[in-house]
N, C-alpha and C positions, 0 to 999 in steps of 0.2 A: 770156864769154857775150855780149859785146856786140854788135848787132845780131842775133842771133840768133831774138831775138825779133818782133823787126818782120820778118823774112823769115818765119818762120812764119803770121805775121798775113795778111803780103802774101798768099804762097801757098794757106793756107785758104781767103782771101775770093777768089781767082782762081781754086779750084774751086766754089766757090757754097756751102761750109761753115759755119752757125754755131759760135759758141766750143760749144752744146750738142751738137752733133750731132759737133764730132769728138772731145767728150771722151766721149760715150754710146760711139763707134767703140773707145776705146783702153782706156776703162776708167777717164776723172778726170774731176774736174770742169771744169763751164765757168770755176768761180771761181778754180780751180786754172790752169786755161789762158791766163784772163785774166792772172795774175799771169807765167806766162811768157814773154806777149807783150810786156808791160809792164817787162819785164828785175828783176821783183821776187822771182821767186825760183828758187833752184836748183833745175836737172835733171839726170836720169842719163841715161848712155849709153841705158840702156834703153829711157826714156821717150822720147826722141831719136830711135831706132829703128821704136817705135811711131808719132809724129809722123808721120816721112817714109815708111813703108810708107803712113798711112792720108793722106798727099798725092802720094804714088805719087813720088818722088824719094830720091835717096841722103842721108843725114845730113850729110854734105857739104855738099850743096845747100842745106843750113838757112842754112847762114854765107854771109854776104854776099859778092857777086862782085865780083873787082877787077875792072880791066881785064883784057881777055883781051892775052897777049902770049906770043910763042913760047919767054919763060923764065919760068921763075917759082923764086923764092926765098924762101924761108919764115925770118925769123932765129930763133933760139932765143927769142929776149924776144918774140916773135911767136907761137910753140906752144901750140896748146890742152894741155890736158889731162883727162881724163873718170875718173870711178871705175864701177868696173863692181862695183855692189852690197858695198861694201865687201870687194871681194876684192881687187883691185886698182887699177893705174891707167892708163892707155892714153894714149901721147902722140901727140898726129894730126900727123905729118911733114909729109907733103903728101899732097894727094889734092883734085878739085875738079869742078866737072862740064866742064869742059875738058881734062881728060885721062881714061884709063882704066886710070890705074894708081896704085895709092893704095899708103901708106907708114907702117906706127904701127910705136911703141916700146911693148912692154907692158911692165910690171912686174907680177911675182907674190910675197908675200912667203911665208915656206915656210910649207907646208902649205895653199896657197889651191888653190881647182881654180876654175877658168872654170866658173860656174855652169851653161851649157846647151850643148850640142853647136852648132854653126853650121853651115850649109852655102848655097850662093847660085853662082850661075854664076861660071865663071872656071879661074883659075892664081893657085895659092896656093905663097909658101916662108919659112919661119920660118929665121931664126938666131939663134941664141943665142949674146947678145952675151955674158952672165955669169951663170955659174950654170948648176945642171940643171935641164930641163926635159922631161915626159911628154906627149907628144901622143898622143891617141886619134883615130883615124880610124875613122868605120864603126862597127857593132859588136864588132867582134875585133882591133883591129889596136891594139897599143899599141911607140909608139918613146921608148927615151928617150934623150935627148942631152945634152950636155956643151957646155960654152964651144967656139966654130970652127964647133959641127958645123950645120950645114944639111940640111932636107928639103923636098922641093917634095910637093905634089900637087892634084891635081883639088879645087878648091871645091867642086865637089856634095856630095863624101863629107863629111858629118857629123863634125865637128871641134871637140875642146878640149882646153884646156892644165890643167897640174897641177904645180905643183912639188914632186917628192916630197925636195929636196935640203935642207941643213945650211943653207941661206942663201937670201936674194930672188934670183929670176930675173930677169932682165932680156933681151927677145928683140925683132928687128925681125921687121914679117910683111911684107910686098908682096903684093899682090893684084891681078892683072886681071883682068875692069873693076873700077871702083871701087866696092864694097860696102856700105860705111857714112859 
């Protein structure tokens, strides 16, 4: 979570935000944000989500910017990781506001469902690195896949995962542009 917080800070105060007014926006407190800023205490993906919707940027954009350079390398000892309300855990590959195409590994452990459908502009494709995995699209549309298998579709369509298998899933997603 390092730097994470002072880019927030940065950002709030370069839309003319107090810590009250964007925690009234998201729903915590200022005392609460203060300590986030302040790298004193854990956040969710969530919370994360909420942040950069009410500063109008991708959660990306939260983590501090290297240089801009026509490659970029991420080492594994370098990887975030995020829990998404105790259902699982999300590992951020790459993705940045320099590119528009973003990369997570998710883990599901069985029986976890991604708590809220998503959907956001773009080109969306899950594989499933290990384990089964149920993806719901939309209202009616349910696929389930196995380790290999791949499906692409449209980001708008309302999307989430559910491991209904014997064991943790584990699956990459890519997405264009970059959504979180």
């Amino acid at each position: 979570m390092n730097g994470i917080g002072e880019r927030i800070r940065e950002l709030r105060k370069k839309r003319g935000l107090t810590l009250q007014e964007l925690g009234e926006r998201i729903g915590l407190s200022s005392s609460y944000l203060s300590q986030v800023e302040n790298s004193r205490a854990n956040v969710t993906l969530e919370t994360l989500q909420a942040i950069a919707f009410e500063l109008s940027v991708h959660v990306v954009d939260l983590f501090p910017v290297d240089d801009i350079t026509q490659v970029s390398i991420m080492r594994s000892s370098d990887r975030r990781s995020y829990r998404f309300k105790d259902v699982g855990t999300e590992h951020l590959l790459f993705g940045s506001n320099r590119t528009a195409l973003q990369v997570a590994v998710i883990e599901l452990p069985v029986g976890a469902t991604y708590p809220v459908a998503d959907s956001h502009p773009g080109d969306e494709f899950t594989y499933v690195l290990v384990g089964k995995l149920c993806i719901r699209l939309g209202e009616d549309l349910r696929y389930e896949l196995d380790t290999g298998d791949i499906i692409y579709y449209r980001s708008t369509l309302p999307h989430r995962w559910e491991n209904p298998g014997p064991e943790p899933v584990r699956f990459m997603v890519v997405n264009t542009p970059a959504s979180f």
